[in-house]
C-alpha positions in Angstrom: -44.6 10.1 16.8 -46.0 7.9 13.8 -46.1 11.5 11.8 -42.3 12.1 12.4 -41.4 8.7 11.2 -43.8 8.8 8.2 -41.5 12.1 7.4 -38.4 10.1 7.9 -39.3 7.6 6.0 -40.8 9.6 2.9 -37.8 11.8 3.0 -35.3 9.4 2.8 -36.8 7.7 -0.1 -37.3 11.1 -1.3 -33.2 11.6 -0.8 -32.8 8.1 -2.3 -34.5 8.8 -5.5 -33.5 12.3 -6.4 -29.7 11.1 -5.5 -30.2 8.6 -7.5 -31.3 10.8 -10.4 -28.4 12.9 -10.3 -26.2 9.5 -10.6 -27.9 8.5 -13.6 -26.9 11.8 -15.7 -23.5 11.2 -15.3 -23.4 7.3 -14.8 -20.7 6.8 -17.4 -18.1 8.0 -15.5 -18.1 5.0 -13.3 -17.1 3.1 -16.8 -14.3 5.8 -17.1 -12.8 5.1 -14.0 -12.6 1.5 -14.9 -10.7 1.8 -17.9 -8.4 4.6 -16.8 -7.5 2.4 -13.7 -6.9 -1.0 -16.0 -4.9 0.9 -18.2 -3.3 4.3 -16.4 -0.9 4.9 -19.4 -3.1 4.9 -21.7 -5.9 7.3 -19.9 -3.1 9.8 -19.8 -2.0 9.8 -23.2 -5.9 9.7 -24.5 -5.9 13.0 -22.0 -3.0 14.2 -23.6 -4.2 13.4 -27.4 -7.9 15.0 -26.4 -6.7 18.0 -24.9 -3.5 18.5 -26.5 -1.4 19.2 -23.1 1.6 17.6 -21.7 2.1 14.9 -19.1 2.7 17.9 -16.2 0.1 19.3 -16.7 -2.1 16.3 -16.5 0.0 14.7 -13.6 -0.9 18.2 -11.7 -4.8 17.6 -12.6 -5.0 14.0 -11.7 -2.9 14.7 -8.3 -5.4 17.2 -7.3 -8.5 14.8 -7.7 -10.4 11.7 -6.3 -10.6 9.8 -9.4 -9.1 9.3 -13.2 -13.0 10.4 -14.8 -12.7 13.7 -12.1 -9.7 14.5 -14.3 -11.4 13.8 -17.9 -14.2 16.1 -16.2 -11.7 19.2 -15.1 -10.3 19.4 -18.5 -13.5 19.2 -20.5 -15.4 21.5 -18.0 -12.3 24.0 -18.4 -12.5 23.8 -21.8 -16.5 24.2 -22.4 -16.5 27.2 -20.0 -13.0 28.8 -21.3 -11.9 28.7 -17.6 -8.2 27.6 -16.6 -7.5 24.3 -15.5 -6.6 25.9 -11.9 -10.1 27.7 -11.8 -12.0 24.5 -12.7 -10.1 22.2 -9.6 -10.6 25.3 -7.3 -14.2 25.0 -8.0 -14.2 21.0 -7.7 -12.6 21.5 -4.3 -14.6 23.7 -2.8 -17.8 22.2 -4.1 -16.9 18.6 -4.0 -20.0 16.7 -3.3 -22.6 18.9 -5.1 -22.4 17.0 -7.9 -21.1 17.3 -11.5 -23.9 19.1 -13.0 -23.5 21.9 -10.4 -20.3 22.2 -10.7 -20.7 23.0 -14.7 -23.1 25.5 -13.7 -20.5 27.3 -11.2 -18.5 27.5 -14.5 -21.5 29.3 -16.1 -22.4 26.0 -18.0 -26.4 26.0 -18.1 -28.1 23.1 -17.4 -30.1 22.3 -20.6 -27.2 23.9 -22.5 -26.0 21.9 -25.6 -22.8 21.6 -23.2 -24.8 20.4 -20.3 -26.6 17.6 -22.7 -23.0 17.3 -23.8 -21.4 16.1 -20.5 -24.3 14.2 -19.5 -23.8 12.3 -22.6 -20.7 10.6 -21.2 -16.7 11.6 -22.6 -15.5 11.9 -26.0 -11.7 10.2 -24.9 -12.3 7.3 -26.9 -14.5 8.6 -30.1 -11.6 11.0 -30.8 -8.8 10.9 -33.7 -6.1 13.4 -33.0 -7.2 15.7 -35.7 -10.0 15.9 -34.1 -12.9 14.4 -36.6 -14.9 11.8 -34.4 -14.8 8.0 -35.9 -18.7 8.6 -36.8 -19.9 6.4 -39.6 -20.0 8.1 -42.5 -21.1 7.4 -46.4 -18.3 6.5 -48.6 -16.0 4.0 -50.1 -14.3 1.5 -47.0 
């Protein structure tokens, strides 16, 4: 009996941890969220701006998801595995709860890919102009 709830116990900190882990890659969503939900309006547009589509298209997305940062996620997986936005929610319905990171890989994403490291990064919604040249620091007159 004390050997089955040794294995209870060092399999649910084992759960813990590793669930944990998988959290961590893709903790800046969570931030996401917050600012799409404090300013709604603005998340869509930034959507729109980012991945030049129409409100429609991203009222569809964001009515087929938990979360504001699911829909960020559907559009940029879509667009780093060349799938349709329809494949890419298919996909996050049927293997909602697996995680982010296998979801990409569904897609044909690879982990350690530059487009894995990519997403685990966090979003590029707010480090975008709309030609498309990031607000990087550069050298040069101000």
């Amino acid at each position: 009996m004390k050997m089955i709830k040794v294995f209870f116990v060092v399999s649910m900190v084992f759960l813990l941890f590793s669930s944990a882990v998988v959290a961590g890659d893709f903790d800046w969503i969570d931030d996401l969220n917050i600012q799409a939900e404090a300013n709604p309006s603005g998340f869509r547009a930034r959507l729109a701006t980012r991945f030049n589509i129409g409100d429609a298209q991203i009222k569809v997305v964001i009515g087929n998801v938990e979360k504001p940062a699911d829909a960020y996620m559907v559009f940029r997986l879509g667009e780093m595995s060349n799938q349709p936005t329809e494949r890419v929610i298919e996909k996050y319905k049927s293997g909602h709860g697996k995680g982010w990171g296998a979801l990409a890989k569904s897609l044909g994403i690879k982990p350690g890919s530059k487009e894995f490291h990519a997403l685990k990064r966090g979003h590029d919604l707010y480090d975008e102009k709309p030609n498309g040249k990031s607000k990087g620091k550069g050298k040069g007159k101000k």
